[in-house]
N, C-alpha and C positions, 0 to 999 in steps of 0.2 A: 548191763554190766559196766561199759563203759560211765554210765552217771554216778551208779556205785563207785566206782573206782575216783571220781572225781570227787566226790561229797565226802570223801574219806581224805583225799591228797588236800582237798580245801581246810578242813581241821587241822590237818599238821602245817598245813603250809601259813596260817595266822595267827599260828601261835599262839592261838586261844583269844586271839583281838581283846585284848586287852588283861588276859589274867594275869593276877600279880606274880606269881609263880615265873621270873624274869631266870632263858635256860641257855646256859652253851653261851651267854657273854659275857658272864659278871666274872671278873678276876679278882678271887678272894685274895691271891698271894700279896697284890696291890695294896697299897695304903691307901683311903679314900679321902677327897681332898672335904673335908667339915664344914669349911667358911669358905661362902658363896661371894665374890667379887663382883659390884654391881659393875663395874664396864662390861666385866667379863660377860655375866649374865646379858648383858644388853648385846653383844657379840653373839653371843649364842642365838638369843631369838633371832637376831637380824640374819643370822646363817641361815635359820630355819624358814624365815621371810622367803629368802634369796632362792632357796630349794625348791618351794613352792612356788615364786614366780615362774623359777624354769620348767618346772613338770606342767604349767598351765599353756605356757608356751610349746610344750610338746604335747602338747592336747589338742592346741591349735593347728600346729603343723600335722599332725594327724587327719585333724579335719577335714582340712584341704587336702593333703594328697588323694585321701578315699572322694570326694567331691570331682577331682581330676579323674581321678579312673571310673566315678560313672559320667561325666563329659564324654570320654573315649569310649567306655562300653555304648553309647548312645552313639557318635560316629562310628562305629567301627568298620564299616562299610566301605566308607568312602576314607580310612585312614589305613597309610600302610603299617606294615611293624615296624617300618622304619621311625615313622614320625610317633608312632603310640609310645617304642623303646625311647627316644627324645622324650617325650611328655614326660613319661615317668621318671627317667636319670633327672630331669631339673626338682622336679617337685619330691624325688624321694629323699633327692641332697638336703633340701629342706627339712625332712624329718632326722636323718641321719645328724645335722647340721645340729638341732633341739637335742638330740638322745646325747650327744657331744657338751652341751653347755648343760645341760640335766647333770652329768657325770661330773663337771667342774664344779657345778655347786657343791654335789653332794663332797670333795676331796678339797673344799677352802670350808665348808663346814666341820669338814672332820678336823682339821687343823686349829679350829674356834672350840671345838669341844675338845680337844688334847688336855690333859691336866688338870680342869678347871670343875668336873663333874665327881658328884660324889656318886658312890659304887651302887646305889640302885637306877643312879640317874645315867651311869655307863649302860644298863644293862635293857634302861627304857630306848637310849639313841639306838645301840646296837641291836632293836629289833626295828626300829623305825626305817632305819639303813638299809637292811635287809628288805622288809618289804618293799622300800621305796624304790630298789633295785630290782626285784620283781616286776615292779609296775614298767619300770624303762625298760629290760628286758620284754617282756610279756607283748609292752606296746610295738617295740620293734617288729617280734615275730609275727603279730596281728597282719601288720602291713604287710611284712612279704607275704603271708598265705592269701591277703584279697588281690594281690597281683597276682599270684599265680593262681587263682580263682577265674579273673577276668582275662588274665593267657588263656584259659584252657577252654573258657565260654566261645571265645574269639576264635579262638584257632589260629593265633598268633605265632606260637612256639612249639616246636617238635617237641610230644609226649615222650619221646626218648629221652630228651635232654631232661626236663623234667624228672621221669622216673630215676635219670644217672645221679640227679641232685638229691633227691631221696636217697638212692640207695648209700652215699655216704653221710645225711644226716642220722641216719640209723646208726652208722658203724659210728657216729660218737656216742650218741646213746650208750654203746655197748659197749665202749670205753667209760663209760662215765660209772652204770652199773657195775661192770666188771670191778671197775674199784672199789667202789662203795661198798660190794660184798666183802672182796680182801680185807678191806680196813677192817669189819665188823671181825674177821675170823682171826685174825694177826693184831685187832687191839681189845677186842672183848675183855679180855681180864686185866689190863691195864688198871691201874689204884687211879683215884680221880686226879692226885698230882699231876702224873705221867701222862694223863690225858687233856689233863690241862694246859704243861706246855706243848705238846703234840698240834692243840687246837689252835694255838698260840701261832708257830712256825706254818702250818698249813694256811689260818688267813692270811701271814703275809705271803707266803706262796702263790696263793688262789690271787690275792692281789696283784703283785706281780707278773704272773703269766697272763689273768687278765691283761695288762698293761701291753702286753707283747704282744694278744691275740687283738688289740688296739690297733698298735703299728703297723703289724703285718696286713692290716684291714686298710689300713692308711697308703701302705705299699701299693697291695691291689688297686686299689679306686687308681692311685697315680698311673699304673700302667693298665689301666685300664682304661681312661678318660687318655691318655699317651695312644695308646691301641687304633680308639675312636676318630681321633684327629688324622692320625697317619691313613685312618682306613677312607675319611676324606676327602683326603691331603694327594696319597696316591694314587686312590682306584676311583672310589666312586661319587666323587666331587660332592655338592650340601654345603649344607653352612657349619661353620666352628665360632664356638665361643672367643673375643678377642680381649673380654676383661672379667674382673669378679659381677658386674652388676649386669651382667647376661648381653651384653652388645656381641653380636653377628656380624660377621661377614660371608659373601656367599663365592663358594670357590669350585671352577669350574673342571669337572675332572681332565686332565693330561690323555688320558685315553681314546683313541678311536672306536673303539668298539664299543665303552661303556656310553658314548654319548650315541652312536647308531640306537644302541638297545632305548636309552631315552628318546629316541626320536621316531622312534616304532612305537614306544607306548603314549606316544601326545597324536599320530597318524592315528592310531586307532580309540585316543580319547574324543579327537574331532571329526571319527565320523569316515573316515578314508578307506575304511575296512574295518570287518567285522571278529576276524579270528586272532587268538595270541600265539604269535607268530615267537613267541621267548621265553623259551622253559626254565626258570630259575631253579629248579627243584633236581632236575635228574641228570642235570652235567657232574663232570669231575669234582669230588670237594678235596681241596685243599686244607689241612689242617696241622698244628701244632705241634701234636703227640694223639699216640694210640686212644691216649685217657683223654682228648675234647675231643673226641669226633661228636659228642652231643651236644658241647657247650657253642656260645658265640663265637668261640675266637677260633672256628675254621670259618672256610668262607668255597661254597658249591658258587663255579662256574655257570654262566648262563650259558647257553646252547640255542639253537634254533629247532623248534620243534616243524619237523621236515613237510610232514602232512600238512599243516598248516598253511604252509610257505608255500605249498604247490596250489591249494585250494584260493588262496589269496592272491598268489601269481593269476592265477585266472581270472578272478574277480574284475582284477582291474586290469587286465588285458577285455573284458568284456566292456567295462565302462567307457574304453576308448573308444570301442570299433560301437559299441551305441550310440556316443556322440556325433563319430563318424558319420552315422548311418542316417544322424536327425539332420545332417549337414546335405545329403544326397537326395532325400527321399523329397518327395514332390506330391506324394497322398496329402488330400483332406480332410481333417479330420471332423467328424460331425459334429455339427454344434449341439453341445449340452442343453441351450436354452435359444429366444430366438434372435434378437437383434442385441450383437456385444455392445454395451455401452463403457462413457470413461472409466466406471468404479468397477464394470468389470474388467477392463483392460489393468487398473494399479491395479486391483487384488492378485489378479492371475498372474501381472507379470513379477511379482515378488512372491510366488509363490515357494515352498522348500522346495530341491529336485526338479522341477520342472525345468523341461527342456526347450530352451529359446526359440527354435527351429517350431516345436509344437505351439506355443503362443502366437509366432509369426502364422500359421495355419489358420490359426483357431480364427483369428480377426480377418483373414482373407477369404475362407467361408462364410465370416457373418456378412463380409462385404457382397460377395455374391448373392446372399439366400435376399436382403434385404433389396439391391438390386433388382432381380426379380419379382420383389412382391411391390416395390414404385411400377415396373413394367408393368403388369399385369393390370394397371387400374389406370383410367381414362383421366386428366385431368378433372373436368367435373366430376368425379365420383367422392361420396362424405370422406374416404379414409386415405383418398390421396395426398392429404397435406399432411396429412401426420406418416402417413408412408415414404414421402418426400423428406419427412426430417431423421425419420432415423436411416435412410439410404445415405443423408449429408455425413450422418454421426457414425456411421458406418466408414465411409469411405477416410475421415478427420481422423479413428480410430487405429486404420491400417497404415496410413500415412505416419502416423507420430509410432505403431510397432516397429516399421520398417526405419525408420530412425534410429528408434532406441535399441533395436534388437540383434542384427545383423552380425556388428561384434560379440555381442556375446556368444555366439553361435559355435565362434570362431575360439573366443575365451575357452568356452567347455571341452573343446578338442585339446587345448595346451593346458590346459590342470588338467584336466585324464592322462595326459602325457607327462608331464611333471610327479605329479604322483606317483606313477609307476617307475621311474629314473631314481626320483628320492627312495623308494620303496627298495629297487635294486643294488644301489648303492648303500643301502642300511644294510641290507641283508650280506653284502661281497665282505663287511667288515666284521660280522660276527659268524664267520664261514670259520671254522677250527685249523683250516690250512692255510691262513690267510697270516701276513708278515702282522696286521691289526691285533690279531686275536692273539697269534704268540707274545706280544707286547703284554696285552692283557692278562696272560697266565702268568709272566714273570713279576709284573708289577704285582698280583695275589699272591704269590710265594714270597717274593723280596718281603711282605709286608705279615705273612702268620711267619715266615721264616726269623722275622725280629720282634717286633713290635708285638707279635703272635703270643711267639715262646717267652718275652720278658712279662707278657700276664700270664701265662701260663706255671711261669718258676715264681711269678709272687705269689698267686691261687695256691698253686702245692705247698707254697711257707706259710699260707695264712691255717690253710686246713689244718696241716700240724701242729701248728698251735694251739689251735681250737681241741685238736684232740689230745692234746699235752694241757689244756686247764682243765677238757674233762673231768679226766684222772685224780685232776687232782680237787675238782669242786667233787667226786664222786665220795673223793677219802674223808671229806672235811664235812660233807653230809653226815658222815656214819660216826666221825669222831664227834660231831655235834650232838647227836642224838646216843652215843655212851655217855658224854657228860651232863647231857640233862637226866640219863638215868641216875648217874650218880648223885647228882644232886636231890632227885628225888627219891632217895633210897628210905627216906624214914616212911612216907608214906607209900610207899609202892612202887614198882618200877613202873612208869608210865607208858612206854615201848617195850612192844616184845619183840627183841633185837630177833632171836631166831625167823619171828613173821617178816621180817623187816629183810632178811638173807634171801629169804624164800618170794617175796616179791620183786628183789634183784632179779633172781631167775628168771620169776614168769616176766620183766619189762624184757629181758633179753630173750628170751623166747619169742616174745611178743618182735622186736625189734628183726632179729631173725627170717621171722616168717612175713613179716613186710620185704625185708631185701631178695628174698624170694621172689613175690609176687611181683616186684620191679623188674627184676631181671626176667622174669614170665614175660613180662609186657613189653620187654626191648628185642626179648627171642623173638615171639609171634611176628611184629614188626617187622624185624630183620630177615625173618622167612619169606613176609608177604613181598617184599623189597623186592630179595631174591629171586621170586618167581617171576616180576615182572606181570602179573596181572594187576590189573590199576584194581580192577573190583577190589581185590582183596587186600590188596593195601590200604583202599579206603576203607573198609570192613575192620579191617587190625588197626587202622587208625581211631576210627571213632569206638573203639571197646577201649580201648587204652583212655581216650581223653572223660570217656563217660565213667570208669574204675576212677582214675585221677579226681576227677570232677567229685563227684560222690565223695570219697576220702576226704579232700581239701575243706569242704563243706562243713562235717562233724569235726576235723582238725579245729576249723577256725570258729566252730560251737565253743571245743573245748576250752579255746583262747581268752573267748569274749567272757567266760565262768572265772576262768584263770586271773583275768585284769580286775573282775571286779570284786572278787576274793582280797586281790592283793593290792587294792584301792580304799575298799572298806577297812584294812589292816594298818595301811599306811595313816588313815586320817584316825585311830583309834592308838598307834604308840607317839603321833603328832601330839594329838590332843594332851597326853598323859605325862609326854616329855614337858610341853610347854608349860603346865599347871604348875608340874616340877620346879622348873628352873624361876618361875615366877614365884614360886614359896605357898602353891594350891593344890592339892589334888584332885585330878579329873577323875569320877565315876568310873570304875570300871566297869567293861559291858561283860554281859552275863554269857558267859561262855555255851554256845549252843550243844545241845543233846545231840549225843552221835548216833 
């Protein structure tokens, strides 16, 4: 159903790639300009030049970002979300960056085409525009859905959060339908004048609001990348950007307790213990407002995971009193082979783990065994000169351990003792009663309490915008499609507006019963939370990220059919314009069988 439903949306949506039958942009009321202006014309192409340098440039920057996110999906391992979310803010700016100069092309073209076009050549730009706006759209949403492909592969991002972002991309959806129905029921009988100027007010509307759901985007990123630096700045140190051309500085966080928590997780990168002694997940979270608890801009408390800390407490309470113990003991340890020589003495004594006090053993055994075997043989006997010399290399061997070794003995007892100090003093600073850690909760407050909530109130102004051009791209849909009725009234109405109401419904049906199944998947979650059994949290976690996953998947099928729908449209009202404006006509292509 859903390729049905596509292979149908791709017909409407190309506008027949190339049929002459030009609908919903040609303004009869207009007087069409007859005589063609060669600067003018030569403006025009060079607009059209300019439009397609930049969409090839946002082809580019496309490239690269999905090239970056399989980089990262291949580390993903050894990369936190911390540094993945970095990856992507630099190289998504980049595409953001292209969709931005893509949009100024297309609005210094349109100013080159003002006036200058006569009335079929309005109606070939004004489908070229539109596709070529699909295609920057289309491209943008491509990108987000393989980021949130490659979060949900990773396990990067709370499926909550995710699903919260779904459930209000739906509610525009269902603003955007919701209107599109209205208009058909409240302009249906509209005479083609009325709907003429109707279509007329509503592009510069849809312009316009676009314009605003621009800004408001502009807002966000600002307190957003605002947010980022302060979340740096205050809590938890990183580097910040110090110019446009990506120079870094690296800033050490203010905090005692957030640099203990780094200084446990490099102890246990090098080896000094083996358990995660720092639960970032299940302390207090701190957040903005009711509506982020799923988004970024709260920010969960780290905690000491207790079990942990007592099993590790021991660990190396044990690694001391072993050192100790290699320090006292006076056993022999048997030799693995029979006389130590120098290559066994450097191998062994750079051995990993090995304990200095055993080395010193190992070579005072070999001293003796070999002693022994010069005694036991008569000077005139064949094997006493070669038993004489390794009793020499024996004794040269023990001499240069008892050298070399004696300190380290002594070393291994004060790093088992140091480590456990460093270890206990990490731990006293992320203790929750500690003057440390209260530092740490107020610096996290001060910081979603401002910096938090000013992305928070720019997010909620961008939304509503978004769902305020809905509205009104939904009205402009439906009056588009009565004016190509109209105009096609001698030969048939080409839409049947009433089919047209009724797949309004079923997208919001549709739309609906998705926010449904979101909110399914943040219940289950928040139950399994609730209960406090880890199984089952992991259990509701992984059915959320594997539904998401799936979903995303055919989403961004549907996308990859969407761009290239609306790629092949683009380069078919391109073609047809240009012939135009050059005084040729381009072929039109044959409008495919439905």
């Amino acid at each position: 159903m859903r390729k049905k439903f596509i292979a149908v949306y791709a017909l409407m949506a190309v506008l027949a790639l190339g049929s002459t039958t030009l609908t919903s942009c040609v303004d009869d009321n207009e007087s069409a300009s007859v005589t063609a202006i060669r600067d003018a014309k030569a403006k025009q192409l060079a607009a059209i030049a300019a439009q397609e340098e930049a969409m090839a440039r946002l082809n580019d920057a496309k490239a690269a970002y999905e090239q970056a996110m399989a980089d990262a999906k291949n580390e993903e391992t050894a990369m936190t979300r911390e540094k993945f979310d970095e990856l992507m803010k630099q190289t998504k700016a980049e595409v953001e960056k292209a969709i931005a100069e893509a949009k100024k092309a297309q609005e210094k073209a349109e100013q080159e085409m003002q006036g200058n076009l006569m009335e079929h050549q309005k109606g070939l730009y004004c489908n070229y525009k539109k596709a070529q706006k699909e295609v920057i759209d289309v491209t943008g949403q491509i990108v987000d859905k393989k980021l949130e492909i490659v979060k949900l592969e990773a396990g990067i991002e709370e499926t909550k959060a995710i699903a919260a972002n779904k459930i209000y991309d739906e509610n525009v959806n269902i603003a955007k339908y919701t209107a599109e129905k209205a208009a058909y029921e409240a302009l249906g009988e509209n005479n083609y004048d009325e709907l003429i100027k109707q279509q007329a007010q509503l592009q510069v509307e849809e312009e316009n609001k676009e314009n605003i759901v621009s800004e408001k985007n502009n807002d966000k990123t600002a307190a957003e990348n605002a947010y980022n630096k302060a979340k740096v700045q205050k809590v938890d140190g990183g580097e910040i950007k110090v110019n446009d051309q990506g120079d870094k500085v690296k800033v050490e966080s203010p905090l005692e307790t957030v640099n203990a928590i780094k200084e446990l997780e490099e102890m246990k990168e090098d080896g000094k213990f083996s358990l995660n002694v720092v639960d970032k997940t299940n302390g207090e979270k701190i957040k903005a407002s009711e509506e982020s608890e799923y988004s970024t801009y709260s920010y969960t408390l780290a905690i000491l995971n207790q079990v942990n800390v007592k099993l590790t407490t021991k660990q190396l309470e044990n690694a001391i009193k072993a050192a100790e113990d290699a320090k006292e003991s006076e056993e022999i340890a048997t030799p693995t082979s029979g006389v130590a020589t120098i290559d066994q003495y450097n191998n062994i004594r750079f051995a990993k783990d090995t304990n200095p006090q055993e080395i010193l053993n190992y070579f005072a055994d070999a001293k003796k065994a070999a002693d022994e075997a010069l005694k036991a043989l008569a000077e005139k006997d064949p094997g006493y000169k070669a038993a004489k010399a390794a009793a020499d290399q024996a004794k040269e061997n023990l001499e240069l351990a008892n050298i070399e070794l004696p300190g380290k003995v002594e070393k291994a007892i004060t790093d088992a003792k140091e480590v456990k100090a460093d270890f206990d003093a990490a731990i006293a600073l992320i203790d929750t009663n500690s003057d440390a850690y209260k530092a740490y909760k107020k610096a996290v407050e001060d910081l979603i309490n401002n910096e938090g909530k000013a992305y928070v109130t720019a997010n909620e102004a961008w939304k509503a915008a978004q769902l305020d051009y809905a509205e009104t791209a939904g009205k402009l849909a439906a009056v588009d499609n009565l004016v190509g009725n109209k105009e096609s009234s001698k030969e048939g109405t080409v839409i049947d507006i009433q089919k047209k109401m009724l797949t309004c419904d079923e997208n919001i049906a549709k739309a609906q019963a998705k926010i449904k199944k979101y909110e399914q998947l943040i219940d289950v979650e928040k139950d399994a939370e609730n209960s406090g059994n880890m199984q089952a949290i992991e259990d509701a976690q992984k059915q959320s990220q594997q539904a998401l996953l799936e979903e995303a998947k055919g989403e961004l099928e549907d996308l990859n059919e969407r761009l290239t729908i609306a790629q092949a449209a683009e380069k078919s009202w391109k073609e047809q314009l240009e012939a135009s404006l050059k005084g040729e006509e381009a072929p039109a292509e044959e409008t495919p069988a439905e």
